[in-house]
C-alpha positions as CSV (number, residue, x, y, z in Angstrom):
1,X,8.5,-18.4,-11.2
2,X,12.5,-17.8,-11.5
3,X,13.7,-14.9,-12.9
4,X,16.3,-14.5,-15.8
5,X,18.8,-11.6,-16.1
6,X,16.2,-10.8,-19.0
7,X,13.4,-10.3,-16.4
8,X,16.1,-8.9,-13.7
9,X,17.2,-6.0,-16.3
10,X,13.7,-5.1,-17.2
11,X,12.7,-5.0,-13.8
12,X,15.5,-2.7,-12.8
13,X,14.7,-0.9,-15.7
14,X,11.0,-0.4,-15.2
15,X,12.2,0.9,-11.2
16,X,14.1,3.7,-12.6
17,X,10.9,4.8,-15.2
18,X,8.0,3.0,-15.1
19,X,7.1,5.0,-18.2
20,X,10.1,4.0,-20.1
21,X,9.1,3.4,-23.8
22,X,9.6,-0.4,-25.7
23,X,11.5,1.3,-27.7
24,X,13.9,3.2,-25.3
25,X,14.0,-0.3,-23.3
26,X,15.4,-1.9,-26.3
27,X,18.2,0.0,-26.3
28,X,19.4,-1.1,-22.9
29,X,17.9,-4.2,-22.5
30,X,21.1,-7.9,-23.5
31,X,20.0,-11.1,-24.0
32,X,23.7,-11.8,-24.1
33,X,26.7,-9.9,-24.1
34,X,25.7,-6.7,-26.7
35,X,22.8,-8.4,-28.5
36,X,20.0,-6.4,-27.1
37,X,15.8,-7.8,-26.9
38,X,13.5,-6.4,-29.6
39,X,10.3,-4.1,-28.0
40,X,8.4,-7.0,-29.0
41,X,10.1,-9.7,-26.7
42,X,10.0,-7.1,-24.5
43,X,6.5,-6.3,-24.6
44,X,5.9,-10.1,-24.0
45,X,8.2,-10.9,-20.7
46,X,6.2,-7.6,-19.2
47,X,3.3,-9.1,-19.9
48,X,4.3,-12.1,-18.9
49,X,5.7,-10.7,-15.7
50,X,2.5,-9.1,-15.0
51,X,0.6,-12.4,-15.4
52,X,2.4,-14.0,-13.0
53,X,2.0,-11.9,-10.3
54,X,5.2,-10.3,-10.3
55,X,5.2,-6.7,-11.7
56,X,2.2,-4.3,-11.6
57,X,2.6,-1.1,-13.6
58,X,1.1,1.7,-11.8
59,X,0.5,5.6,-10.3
60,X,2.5,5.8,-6.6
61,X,2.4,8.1,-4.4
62,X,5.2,10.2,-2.7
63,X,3.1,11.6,0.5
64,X,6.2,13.6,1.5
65,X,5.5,16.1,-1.3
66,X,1.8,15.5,-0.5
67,X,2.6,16.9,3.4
68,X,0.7,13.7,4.3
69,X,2.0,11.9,7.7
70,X,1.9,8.2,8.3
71,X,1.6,6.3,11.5
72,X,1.7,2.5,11.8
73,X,-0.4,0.3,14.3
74,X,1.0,-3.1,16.0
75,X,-1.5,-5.6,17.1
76,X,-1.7,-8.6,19.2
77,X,-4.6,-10.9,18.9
78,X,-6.4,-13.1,20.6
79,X,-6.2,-16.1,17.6
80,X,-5.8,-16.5,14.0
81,X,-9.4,-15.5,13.2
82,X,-9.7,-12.5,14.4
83,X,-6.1,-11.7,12.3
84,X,-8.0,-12.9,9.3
85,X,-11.0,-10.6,10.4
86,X,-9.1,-7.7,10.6
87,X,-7.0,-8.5,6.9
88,X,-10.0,-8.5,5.7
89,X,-11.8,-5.6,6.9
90,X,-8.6,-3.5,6.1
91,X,-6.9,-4.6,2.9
92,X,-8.6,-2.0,1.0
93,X,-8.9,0.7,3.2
94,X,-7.7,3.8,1.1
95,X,-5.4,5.0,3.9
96,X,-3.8,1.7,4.2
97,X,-0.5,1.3,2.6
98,X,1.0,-1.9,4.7
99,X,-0.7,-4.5,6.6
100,X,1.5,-7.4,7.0
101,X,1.3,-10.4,9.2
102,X,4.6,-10.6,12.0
103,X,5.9,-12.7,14.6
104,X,6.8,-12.0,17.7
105,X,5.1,-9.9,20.2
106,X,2.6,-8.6,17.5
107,X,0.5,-10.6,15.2
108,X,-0.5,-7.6,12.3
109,X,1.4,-4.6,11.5
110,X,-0.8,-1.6,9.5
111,X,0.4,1.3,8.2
112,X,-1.6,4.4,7.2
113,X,-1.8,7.8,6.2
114,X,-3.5,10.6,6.5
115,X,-3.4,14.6,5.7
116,X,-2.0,15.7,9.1
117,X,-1.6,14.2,12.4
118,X,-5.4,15.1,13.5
119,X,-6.4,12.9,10.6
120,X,-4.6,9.8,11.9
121,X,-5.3,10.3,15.3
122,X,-9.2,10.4,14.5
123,X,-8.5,7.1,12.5
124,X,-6.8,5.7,15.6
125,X,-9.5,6.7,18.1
126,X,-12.3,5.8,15.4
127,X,-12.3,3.9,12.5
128,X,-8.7,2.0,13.1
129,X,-8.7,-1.4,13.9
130,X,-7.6,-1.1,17.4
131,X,-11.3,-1.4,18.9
132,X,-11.9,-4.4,17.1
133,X,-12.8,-7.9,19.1
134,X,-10.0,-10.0,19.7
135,X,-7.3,-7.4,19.7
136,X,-5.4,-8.0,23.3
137,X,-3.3,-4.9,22.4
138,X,-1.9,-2.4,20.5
139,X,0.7,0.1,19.7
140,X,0.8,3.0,18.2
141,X,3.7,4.8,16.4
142,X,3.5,8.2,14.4
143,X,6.5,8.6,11.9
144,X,8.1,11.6,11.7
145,X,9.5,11.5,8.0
146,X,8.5,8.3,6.0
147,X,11.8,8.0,3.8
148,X,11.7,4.5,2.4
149,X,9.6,3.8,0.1
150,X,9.5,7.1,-1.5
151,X,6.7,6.6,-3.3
152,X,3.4,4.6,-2.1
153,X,1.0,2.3,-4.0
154,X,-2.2,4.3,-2.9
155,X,-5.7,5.0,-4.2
156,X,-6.4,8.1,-2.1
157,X,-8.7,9.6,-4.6
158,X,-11.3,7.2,-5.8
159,X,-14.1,8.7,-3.2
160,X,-15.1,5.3,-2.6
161,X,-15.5,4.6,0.9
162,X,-14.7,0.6,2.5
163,X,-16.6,1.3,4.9
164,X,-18.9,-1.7,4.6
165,X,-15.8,-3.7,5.3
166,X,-14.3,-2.3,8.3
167,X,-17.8,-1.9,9.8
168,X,-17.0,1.8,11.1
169,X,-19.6,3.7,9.3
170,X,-18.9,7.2,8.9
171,X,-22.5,8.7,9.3
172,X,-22.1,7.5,12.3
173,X,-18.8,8.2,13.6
174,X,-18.5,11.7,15.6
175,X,-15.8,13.3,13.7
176,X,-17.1,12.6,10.6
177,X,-20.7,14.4,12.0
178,X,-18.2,17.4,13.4
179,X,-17.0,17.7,10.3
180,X,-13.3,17.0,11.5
181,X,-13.4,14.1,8.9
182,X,-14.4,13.7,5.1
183,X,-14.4,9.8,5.6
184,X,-11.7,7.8,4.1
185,X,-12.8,7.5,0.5
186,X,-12.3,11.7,0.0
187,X,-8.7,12.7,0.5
């Protein structure tokens, strides 16, 4: 789908405040020169923008304020498969916020958070992907400030464990039976 300045200024617009009202958007909102959209046409191109695909109103997350930390894992696999494998086991893991697919020396990048650094070191050593078959190897790098983006599209609160996906099952997974873990579904 192509964008039109329309869609461009209520994108921009919806960045600033995501809570901005119709009616404050119809103030600032042209269709040409000073000729500004009715909240009506507005209402429509969101809704049309978030049929497509494009824009997804929503809570984020700044885990700055939260004192969370966030780490990101490089992996190189063995074949496309086992990339597919992982995608799948991890795409909605509650403490991922990134897992993209790269070129070069690494096939996946994931990125995760946690409370403190404990909590993504546990992840790393247990219930991170880095165990998983067909992983030839793997980095690890902790960040000290995540600045960009401020705010994360996370569900850190919905107590719902993946664990059926990712097939690390907390009951029986060490920290979790030390109680040095809650399990990813209770941050």
């Amino acid at each position: 789908m192509q964008l039109d300045g329309i869609d461009k200024q209520i994108l921009k617009a919806l960045f600033n405040n995501g809570r901005e009202s119709l009616t404050n958007l119809e103030k600032i909102i042209f269709k040409s020169g000073t000729e500004t959209m009715s909240h009506t046409g507005i209402a429509k191109r969101i809704t049309k923008l978030e049929d497509k695909g494009i824009l997804k109103v929503q809570a984020n997350t700044n885990i700055k304020k939260l004192q969370y930390k966030a780490a990101f894992i490089l992996m190189e696999m063995s074949n496309y498969e086992e990339v597919q494998n992982v995608i799948k086991a991890y795409e909605d893991c509650p403490r991922v916020f990134m897992l993209a697919h790269v070129t070069g020396q690494y096939n996946l990048i994931l990125g995760i958070i946690g409370q403190n650094v404990d909590v993504l070191d546990r992840y790393l050593n247990y219930c991170g992907p880095t165990n998983k078959k067909g992983i030839l190897h793997s980095a690890s790098i902790f960040a000290s400030d995540l600045i960009l983006p401020k705010y994360l599209p996370l569900n850190l609160f919905s107590q719902e464990s993946q664990e059926s996906k990712c097939g690390n099952i907390c009951k029986n997974c060490a920290a979790y039976l030390d109680a040095k873990c809650t399990g990813c579904g209770n941050f």
